[in-house]
C-alpha positions as CSV (number, residue, x, y, z in Angstrom):
1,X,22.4,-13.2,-5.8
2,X,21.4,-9.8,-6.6
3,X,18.8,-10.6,-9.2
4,X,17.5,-13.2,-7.4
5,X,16.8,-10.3,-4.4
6,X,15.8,-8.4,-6.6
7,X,13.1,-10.7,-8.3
8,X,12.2,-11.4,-4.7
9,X,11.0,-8.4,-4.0
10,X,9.4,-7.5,-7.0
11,X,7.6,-10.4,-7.1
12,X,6.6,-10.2,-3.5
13,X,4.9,-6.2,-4.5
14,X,3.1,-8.5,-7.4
15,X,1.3,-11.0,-4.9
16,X,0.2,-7.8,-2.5
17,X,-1.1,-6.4,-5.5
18,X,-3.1,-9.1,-6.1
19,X,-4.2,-10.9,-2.9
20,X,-4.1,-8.1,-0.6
21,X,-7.4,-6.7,-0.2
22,X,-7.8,-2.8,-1.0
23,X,-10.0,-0.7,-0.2
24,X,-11.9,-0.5,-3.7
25,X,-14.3,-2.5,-5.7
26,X,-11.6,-5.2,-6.5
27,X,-11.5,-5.7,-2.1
28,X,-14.5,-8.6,-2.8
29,X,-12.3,-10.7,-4.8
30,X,-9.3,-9.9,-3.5
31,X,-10.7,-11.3,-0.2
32,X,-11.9,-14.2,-2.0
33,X,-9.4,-14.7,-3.6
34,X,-6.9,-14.9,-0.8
35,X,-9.3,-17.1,1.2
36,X,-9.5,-19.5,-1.5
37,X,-6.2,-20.2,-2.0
38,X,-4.7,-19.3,1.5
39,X,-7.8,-19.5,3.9
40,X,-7.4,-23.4,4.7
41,X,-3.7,-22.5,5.2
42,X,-4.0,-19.4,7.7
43,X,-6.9,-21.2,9.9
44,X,-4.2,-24.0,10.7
45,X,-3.0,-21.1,12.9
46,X,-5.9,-21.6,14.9
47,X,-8.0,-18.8,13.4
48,X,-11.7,-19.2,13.1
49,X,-13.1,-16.1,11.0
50,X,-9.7,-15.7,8.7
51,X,-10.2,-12.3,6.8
52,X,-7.6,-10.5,5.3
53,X,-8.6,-6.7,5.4
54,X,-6.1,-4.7,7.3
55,X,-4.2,-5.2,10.9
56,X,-5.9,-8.9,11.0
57,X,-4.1,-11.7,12.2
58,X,-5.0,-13.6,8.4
59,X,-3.4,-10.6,6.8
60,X,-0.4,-10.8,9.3
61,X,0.1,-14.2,8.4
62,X,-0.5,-14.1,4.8
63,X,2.3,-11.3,4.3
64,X,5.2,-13.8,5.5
65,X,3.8,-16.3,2.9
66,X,3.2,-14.0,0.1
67,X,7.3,-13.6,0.9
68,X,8.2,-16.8,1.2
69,X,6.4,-17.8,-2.1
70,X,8.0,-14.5,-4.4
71,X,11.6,-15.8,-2.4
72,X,10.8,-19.9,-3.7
73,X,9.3,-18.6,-7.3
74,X,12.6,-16.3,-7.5
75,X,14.4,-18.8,-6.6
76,X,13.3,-21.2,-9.2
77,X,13.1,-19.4,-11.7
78,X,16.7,-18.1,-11.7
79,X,18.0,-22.0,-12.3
80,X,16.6,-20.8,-16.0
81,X,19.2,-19.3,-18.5
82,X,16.1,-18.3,-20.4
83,X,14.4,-16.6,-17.2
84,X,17.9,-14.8,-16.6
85,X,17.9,-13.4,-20.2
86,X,14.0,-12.0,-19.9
87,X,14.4,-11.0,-16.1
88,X,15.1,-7.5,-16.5
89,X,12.2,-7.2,-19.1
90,X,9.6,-9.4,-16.7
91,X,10.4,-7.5,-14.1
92,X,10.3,-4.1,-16.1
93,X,6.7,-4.9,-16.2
94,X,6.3,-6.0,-13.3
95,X,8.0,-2.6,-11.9
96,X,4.9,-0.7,-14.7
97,X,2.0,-2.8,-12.7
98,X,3.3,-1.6,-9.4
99,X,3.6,2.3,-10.5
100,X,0.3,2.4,-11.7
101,X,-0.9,0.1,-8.9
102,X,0.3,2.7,-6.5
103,X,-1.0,6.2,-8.6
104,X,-4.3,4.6,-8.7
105,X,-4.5,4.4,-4.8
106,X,-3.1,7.6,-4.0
107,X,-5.4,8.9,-6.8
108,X,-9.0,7.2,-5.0
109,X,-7.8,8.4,-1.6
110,X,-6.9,11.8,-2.9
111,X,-9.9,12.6,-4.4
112,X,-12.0,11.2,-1.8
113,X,-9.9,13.7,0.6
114,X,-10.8,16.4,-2.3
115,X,-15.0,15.4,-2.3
116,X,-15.1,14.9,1.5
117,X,-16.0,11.2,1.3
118,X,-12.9,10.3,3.8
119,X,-12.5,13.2,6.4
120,X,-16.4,13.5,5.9
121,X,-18.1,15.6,8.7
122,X,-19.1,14.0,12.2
123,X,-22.9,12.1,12.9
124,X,-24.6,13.7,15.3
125,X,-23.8,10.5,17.6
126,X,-20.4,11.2,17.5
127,X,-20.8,15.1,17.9
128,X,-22.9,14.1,21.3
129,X,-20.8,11.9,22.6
130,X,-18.2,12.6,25.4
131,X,-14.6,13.7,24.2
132,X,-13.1,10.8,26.5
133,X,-15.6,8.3,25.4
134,X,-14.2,8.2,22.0
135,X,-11.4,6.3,21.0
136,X,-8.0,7.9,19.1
137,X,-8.7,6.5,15.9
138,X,-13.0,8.3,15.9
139,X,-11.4,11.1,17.1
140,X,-8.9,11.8,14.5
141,X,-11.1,11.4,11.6
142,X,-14.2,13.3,13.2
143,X,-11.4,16.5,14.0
144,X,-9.9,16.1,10.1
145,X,-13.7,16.3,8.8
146,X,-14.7,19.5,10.2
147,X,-11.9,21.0,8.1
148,X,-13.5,21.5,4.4
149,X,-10.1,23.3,3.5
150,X,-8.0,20.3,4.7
151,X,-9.3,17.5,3.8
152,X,-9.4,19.4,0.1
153,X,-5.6,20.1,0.4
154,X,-4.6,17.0,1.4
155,X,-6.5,15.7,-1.4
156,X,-4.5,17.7,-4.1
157,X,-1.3,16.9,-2.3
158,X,-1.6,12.9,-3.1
159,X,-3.5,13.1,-6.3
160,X,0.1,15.3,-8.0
161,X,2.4,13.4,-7.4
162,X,0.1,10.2,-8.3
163,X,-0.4,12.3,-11.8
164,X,3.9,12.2,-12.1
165,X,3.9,8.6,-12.0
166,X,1.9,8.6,-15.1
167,X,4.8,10.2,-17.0
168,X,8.1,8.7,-17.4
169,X,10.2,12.1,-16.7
170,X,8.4,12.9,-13.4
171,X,8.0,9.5,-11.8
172,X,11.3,9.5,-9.9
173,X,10.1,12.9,-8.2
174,X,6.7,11.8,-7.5
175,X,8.3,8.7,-5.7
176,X,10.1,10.5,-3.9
177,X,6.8,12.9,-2.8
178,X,4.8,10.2,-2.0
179,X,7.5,8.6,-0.1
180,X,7.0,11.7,2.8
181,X,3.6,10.9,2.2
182,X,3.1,7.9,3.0
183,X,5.6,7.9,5.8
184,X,3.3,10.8,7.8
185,X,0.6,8.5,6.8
186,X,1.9,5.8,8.6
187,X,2.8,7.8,11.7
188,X,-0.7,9.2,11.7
189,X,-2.0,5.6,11.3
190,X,0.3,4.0,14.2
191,X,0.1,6.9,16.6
192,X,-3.9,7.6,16.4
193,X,-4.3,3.3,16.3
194,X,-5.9,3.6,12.6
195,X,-6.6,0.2,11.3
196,X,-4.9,0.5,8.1
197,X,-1.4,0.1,9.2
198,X,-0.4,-3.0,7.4
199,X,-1.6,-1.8,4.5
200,X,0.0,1.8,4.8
201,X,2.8,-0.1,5.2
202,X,2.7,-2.3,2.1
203,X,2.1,0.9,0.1
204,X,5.1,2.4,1.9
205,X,7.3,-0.5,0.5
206,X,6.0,-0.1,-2.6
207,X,6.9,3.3,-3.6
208,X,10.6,2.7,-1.8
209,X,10.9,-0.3,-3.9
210,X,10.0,1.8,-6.9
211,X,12.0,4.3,-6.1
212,X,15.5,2.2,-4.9
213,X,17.2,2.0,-8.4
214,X,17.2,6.2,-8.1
215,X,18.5,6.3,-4.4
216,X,21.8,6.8,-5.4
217,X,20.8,9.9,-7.7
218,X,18.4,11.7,-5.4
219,X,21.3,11.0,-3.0
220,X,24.3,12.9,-5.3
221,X,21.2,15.5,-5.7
222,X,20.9,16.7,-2.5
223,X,24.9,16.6,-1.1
């Protein structure tokens, strides 16, 4: 039962990695991806325009599936004597993927906190328009981008620990640094109605996923 959880939810980080569109040159065919092979699926919900970018009903939908299928696949698989031999290998490099999966994105969005192309400095049209006309989400990133210092700080702080998942003897501590990351992250995300919740959250699971087999450690560590 426990491998079979465990291959769940390993598998289930795999499919995200692969159908869930990020915000990087792959989104295009990660978008068409997913619409090819889920889009006739997800518009039986009654949805017209299905996309799969963050917060969109096609993404909220897809996620369950994506479960559902690593839960089946797991599932089947584990009737295998031979699958139960090479799990722990298989899912070894599946566990590789998702490390570097997860330093590559908190690499692109630290350094484009470092070179100002996220918390970039406000239009004029938004520096002209009325405080109260704005919504929370504008306002958050036009406030963050008139802070060179900052955004630049921030930058460094997610682009580290993204560097210690490349070696072996500093992943377990950058996992656990990105994990306070990425929770304050998604607090800012929920509380300032950012539409990148879903996926803050995906990334969230990731690195806690990554990071369970040392929870007992880190635990022992601190008390």
């Amino acid at each position: 039962m426990k491998g079979r959880i465990q291959s769940t939810f390993y598998f289930f980080g795999l499919f995200g990695v692969v159908f869930i569109p990020a915000a990087s040159f792959l989104v295009e065919f990660q978008n068409g991806l997913a619409t090819t092979i889920f889009g006739g699926l997800i518009s039986l919900f009654g949805i017209a325009d299905v996309s799969f970018s963050s917060d969109t009903t096609g993404l909220y939908l897809l996620m369950p599936i994506l479960f559902l299928l690593a839960f089946l696949l797991g599932a089947f698989l584990n009737q295998s004597e031979k699958w139960r031999m090479q799990r722990e290998k298989v899912l070894g490099l599946i566990r590789l993927v998702l490390i570097y999966y997860l330093a590559s994105r908190l690499m692109v969005y630290g350094f484009d906190k470092i070179f100002k192309s996220q918390f970039y400095l406000p239009e004029p049209n938004i520096l002209y328009t009325p405080f109260g006309q704005m919504t929370k989400d504008i306002l958050f990133w036009s406030t963050m981008g008139t802070s060179k210092w900052y955004s630049i700080l921030t930058g460094v702080f997610e682009v580290i620990p993204a560097l210690l998942l490349c070696f072996k003897k500093t992943r377990t501590f950058g996992l656990f640094l990105i994990a306070f990351i990425l929770v304050n992250v998604l607090i800012i995300n929920i509380g300032f109605d950012i539409s990148v919740k879903l996926y803050s959250c995906f990334l969230l699971y990731l690195c806690l996923l990554l990071l369970s087999p040392n929870l007992k450690t880190i635990f022992l560590f601190f008390s």
